[in-house]
DOLUMKE-560664 format. One line per 10 residues: for each residue y, x, z of C-alpha. Coordinates in pm, 1 decimal. Example, Ala and Ser with C-alpha at 12.3 -4.5 7.8 and 13.67 -1.06 7.14 Angstrom:
<filums>
-450.0:1230.0:780.0 ~ -106.0:1367.0:714.0
</filums>
This chain:
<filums>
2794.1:13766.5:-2869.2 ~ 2925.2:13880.4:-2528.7 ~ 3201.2:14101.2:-2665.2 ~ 3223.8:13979.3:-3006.7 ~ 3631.1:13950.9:-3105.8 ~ 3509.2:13703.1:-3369.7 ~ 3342.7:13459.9:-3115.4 ~ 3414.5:13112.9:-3209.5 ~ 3323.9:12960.6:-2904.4 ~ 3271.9:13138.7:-2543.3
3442.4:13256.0:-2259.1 ~ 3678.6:13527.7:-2259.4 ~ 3758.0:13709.8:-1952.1 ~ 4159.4:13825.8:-1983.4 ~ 4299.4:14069.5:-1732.2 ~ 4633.2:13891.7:-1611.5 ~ 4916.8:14146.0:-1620.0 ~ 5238.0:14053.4:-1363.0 ~ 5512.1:13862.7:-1478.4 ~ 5332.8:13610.6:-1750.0
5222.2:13243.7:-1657.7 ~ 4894.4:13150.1:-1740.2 ~ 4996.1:12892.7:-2017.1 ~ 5185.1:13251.3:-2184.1 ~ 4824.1:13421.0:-2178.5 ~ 4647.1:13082.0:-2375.3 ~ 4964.4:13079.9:-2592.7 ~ 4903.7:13409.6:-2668.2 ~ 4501.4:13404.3:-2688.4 ~ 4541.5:13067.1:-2906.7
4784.6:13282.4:-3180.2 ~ 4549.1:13572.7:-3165.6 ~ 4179.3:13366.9:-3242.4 ~ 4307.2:12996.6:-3375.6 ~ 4097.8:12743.8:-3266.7 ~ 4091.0:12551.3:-2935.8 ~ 4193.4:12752.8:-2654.0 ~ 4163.0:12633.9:-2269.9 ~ 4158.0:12783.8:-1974.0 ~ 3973.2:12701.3:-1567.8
4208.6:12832.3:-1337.2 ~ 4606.7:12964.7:-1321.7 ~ 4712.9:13252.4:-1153.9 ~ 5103.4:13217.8:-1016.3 ~ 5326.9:13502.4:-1290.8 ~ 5370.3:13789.8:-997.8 ~ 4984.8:13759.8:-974.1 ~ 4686.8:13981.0:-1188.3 ~ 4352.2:13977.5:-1229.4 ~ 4070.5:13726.5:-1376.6
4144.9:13485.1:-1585.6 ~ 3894.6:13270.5:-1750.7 ~ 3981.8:13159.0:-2093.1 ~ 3776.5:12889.6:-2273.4 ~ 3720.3:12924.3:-2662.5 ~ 3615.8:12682.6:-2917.8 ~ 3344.5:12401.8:-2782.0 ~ 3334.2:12598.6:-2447.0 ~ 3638.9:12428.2:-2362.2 ~ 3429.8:12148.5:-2247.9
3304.5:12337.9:-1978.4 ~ 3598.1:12389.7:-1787.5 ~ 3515.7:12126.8:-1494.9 ~ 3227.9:12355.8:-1396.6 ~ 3415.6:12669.0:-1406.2 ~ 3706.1:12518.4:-1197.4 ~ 3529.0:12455.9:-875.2 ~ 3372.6:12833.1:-875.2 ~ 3501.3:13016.9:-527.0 ~ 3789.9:13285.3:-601.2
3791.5:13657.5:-494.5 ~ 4111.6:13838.8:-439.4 ~ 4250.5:14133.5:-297.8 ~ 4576.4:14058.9:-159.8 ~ 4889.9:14347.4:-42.1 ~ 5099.8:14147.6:273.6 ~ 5462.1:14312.3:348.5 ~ 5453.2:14277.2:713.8 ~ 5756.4:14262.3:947.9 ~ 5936.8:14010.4:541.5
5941.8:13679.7:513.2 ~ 5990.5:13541.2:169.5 ~ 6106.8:13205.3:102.7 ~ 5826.7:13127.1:-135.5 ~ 5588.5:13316.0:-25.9 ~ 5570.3:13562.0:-264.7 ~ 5804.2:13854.6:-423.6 ~ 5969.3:13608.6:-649.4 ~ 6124.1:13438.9:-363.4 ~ 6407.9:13501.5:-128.9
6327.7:13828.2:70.1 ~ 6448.4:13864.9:462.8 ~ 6338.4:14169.7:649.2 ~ 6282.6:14029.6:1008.6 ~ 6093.1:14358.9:1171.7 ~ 5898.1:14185.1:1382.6 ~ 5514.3:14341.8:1293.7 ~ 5235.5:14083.2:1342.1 ~ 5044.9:14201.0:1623.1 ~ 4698.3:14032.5:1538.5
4638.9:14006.7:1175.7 ~ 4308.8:13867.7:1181.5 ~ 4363.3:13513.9:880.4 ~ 4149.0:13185.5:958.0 ~ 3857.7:13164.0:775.3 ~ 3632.2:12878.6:757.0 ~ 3753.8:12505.5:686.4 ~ 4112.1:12486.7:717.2 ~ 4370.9:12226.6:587.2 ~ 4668.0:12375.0:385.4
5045.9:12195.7:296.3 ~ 5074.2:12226.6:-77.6 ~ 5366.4:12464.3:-159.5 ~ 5667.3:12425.3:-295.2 ~ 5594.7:12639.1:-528.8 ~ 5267.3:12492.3:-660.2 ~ 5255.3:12266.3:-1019.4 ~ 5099.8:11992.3:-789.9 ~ 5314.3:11655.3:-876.4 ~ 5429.6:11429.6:-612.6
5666.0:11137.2:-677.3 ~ 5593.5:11195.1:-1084.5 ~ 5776.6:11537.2:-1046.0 ~ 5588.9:11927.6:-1064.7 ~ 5669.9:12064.5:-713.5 ~ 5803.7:12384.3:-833.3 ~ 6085.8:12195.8:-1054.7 ~ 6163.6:12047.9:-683.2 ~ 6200.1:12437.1:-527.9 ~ 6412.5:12532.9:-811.1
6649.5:12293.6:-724.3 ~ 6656.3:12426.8:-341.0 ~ 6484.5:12091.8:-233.7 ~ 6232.0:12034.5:34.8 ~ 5959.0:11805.5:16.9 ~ 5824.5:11754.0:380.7 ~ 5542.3:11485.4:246.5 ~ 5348.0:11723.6:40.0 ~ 4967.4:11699.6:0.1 ~ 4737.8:11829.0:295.4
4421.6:11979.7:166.6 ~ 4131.9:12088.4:296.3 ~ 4004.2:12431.4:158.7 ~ 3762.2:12682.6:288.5 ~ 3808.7:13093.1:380.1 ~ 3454.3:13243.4:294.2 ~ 3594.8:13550.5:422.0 ~ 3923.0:13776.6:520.9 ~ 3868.0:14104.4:498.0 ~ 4151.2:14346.4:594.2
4059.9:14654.5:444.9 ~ 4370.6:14823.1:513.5 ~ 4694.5:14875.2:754.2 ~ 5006.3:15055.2:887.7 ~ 5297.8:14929.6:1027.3 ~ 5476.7:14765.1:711.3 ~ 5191.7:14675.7:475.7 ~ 4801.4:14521.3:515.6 ~ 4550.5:14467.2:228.5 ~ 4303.5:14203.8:242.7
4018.2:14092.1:65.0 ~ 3956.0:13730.8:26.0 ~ 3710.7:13484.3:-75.1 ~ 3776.4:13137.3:-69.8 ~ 3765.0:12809.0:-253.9 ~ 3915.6:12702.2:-520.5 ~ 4234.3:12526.3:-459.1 ~ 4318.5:12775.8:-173.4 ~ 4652.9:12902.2:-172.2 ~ 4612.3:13262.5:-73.9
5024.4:13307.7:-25.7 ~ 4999.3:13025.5:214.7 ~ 4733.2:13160.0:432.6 ~ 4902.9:13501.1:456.5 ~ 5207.8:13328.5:580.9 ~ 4960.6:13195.1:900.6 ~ 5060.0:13532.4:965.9 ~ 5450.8:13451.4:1057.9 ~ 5625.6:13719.5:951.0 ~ 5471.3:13823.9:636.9
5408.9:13742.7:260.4 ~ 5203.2:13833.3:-55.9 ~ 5325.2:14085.1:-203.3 ~ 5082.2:14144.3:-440.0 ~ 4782.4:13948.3:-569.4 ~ 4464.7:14028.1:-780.0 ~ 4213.6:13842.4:-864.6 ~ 3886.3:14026.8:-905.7 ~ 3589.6:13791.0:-961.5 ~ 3551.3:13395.2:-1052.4
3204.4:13305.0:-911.3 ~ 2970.0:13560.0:-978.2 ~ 3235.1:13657.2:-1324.4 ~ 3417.8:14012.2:-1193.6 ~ 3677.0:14178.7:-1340.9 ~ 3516.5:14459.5:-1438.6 ~ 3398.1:14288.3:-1753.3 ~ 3773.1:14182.2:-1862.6 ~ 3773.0:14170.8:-2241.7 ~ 3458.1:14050.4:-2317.5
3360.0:13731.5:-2423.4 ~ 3077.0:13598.2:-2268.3 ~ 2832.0:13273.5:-2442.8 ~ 2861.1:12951.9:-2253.5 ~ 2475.9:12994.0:-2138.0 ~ 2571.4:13369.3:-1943.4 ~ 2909.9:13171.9:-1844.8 ~ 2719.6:12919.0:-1709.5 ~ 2443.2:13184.8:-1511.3 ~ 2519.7:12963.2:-1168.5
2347.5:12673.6:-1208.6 ~ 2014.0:12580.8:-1260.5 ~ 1840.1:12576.6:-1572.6 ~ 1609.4:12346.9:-1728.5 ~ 1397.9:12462.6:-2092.2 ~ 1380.2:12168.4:-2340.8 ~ 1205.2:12180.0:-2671.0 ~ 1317.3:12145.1:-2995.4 ~ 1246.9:11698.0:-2998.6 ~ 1496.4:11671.8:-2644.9
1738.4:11901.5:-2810.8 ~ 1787.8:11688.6:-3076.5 ~ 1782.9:11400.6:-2887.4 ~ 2050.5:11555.3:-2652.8 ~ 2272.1:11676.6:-2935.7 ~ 2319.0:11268.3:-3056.3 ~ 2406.6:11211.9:-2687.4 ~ 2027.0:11072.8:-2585.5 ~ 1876.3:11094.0:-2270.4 ~ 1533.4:11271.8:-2224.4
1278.0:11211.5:-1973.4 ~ 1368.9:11430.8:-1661.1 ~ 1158.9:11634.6:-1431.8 ~ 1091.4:11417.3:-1126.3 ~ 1136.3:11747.4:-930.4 ~ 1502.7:11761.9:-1008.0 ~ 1777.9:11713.9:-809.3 ~ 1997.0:11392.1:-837.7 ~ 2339.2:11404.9:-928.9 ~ 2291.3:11823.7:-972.8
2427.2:11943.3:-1319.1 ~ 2197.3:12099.3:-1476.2 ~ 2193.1:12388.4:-1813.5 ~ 1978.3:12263.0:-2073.4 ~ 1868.4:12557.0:-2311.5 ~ 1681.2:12532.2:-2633.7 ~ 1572.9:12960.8:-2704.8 ~ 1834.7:13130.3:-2616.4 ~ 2118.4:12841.7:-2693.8 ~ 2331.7:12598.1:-2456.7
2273.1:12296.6:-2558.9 ~ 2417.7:12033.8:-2316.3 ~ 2513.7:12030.9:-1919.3 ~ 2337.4:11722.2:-1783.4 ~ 2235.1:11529.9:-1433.0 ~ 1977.7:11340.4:-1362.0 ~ 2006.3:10984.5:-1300.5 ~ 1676.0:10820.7:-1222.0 ~ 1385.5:10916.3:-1432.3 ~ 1583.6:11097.8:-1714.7
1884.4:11391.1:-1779.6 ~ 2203.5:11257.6:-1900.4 ~ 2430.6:11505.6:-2095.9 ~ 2801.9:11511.0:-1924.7 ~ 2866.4:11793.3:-2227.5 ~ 2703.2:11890.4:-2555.7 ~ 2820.7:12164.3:-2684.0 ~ 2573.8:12180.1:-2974.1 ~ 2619.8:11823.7:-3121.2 ~ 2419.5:11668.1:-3416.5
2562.4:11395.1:-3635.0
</filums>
């Protein structure tokens, strides 16, 4: 049950303190409960806020949490730049205040950091940076900027809140700015998942609210749970993933392909 310490399989949603990778918080989550422990999203170690931690059989879920749009609110140290982008990097006050501090929003294309865990050449980019190398043929990505809000200013800080895609590198689009870098970051929501529920372990169906649902009875749950297709709605969309609940119970994520559903994941298996 949402909440329930003793859930075997769910979602948890951890607040991120500063200073702690990602893999240290499913380390730590994975001695705490046992079990398989995942996770659908990093957050870099000087950054808080959401993150959302898989549990048990919801680990198979994770490709449908990972493409969810990110919120943040983000603090920029204007008039700094920061060799990484961020306060772990090499600091150089420059005092030269951007005068328009409006960030792109919409589709933009971003250079993978240095920083980033993103491998090129069979080697993590960050490993790369550490070494005080450059790597001028990094991946180009397209991303997209829901929104910037800046919510706040004076002359040596902004705050920003920001909605974007996932794979967006929110350090990089602050440095659009010129002189200027994340200070801080905070992650507040995952999809329609907000912060202000941090603790709480959610089922897969409430984790999975976003998409669609479609009721099956208790013959195409079976079915489904040996890995069976069932006859599918001719109404549905093609290719759309698609929650398939039996009561109040998760019982697969499937597509349709032609005239039936075909489970991608089952998370309540027979056999």
């Amino acid at each position: 049950m949402p909440g329930g310490a003793s859930s075997a399989s769910g979602v948890l949603l951890y607040d991120k303190p500063a200073g702690v990778t990602s893999h240290d918080i499913v380390a730590k989550v994975r001695r705490d409960r046992g079990g398989k422990v995942g996770h659908a999203g990093t957050l870099d170690p000087f950054a808080t806020g959401l993150l959302t931690i898989l549990l048990g059989r919801a680990t198979r879920l994770q490709r449908y949490l990972l493409d969810l749009p990110k919120t943040y609110v983000a603090t920029v140290r204007l008039g700094w730049r920061s060799s990484t982008g961020d306060p772990d990097g090499e600091l150089e006050q420059t005092g030269r205040v951007p005068e328009d501090l409006r960030l792109p929003v919409g589709k933009i294309m971003q250079k993978v950091p240095m920083t980033s865990a993103v491998k090129v050449k069979g080697e993590r980019l960050y490993k790369r940076a550490h070494r005080g190398e450059e790597d001028e043929d990094r991946p180009v990505r397209e991303v997209t900027v829901h929104r910037a809000d800046l919510l706040e200013s004076d002359d040596s800080r902004a705050v920003y809140e920001i909605e974007c895609s996932s794979g967006t590198y929110v350090r990089t689009l602050i440095e659009t700015l010129d002189d200027a870098y994340c200070e801080a970051l905070r992650r507040t929501a995952v999809g329609p998942l907000g912060l202000e529920r941090a603790g709480e372990v959610l089922e897969p169906l409430e984790a999975l609210s976003f998409l669609s649902q479609v009721r099956i009875d208790d013959g195409a749950a079976e079915a489904i749970g040996y890995g069976r297709r069932v006859p599918a709605d001719p109404g549905l969309a093609e290719g759309e993933p698609f929650a398939l609940v039996n009561g109040d119970n998760l019982i697969a994520v499937a597509v349709r392909v032609g005239e039936s559903l075909k489970p991608e994941v089952v998370l309540e298996p027979r056999g």
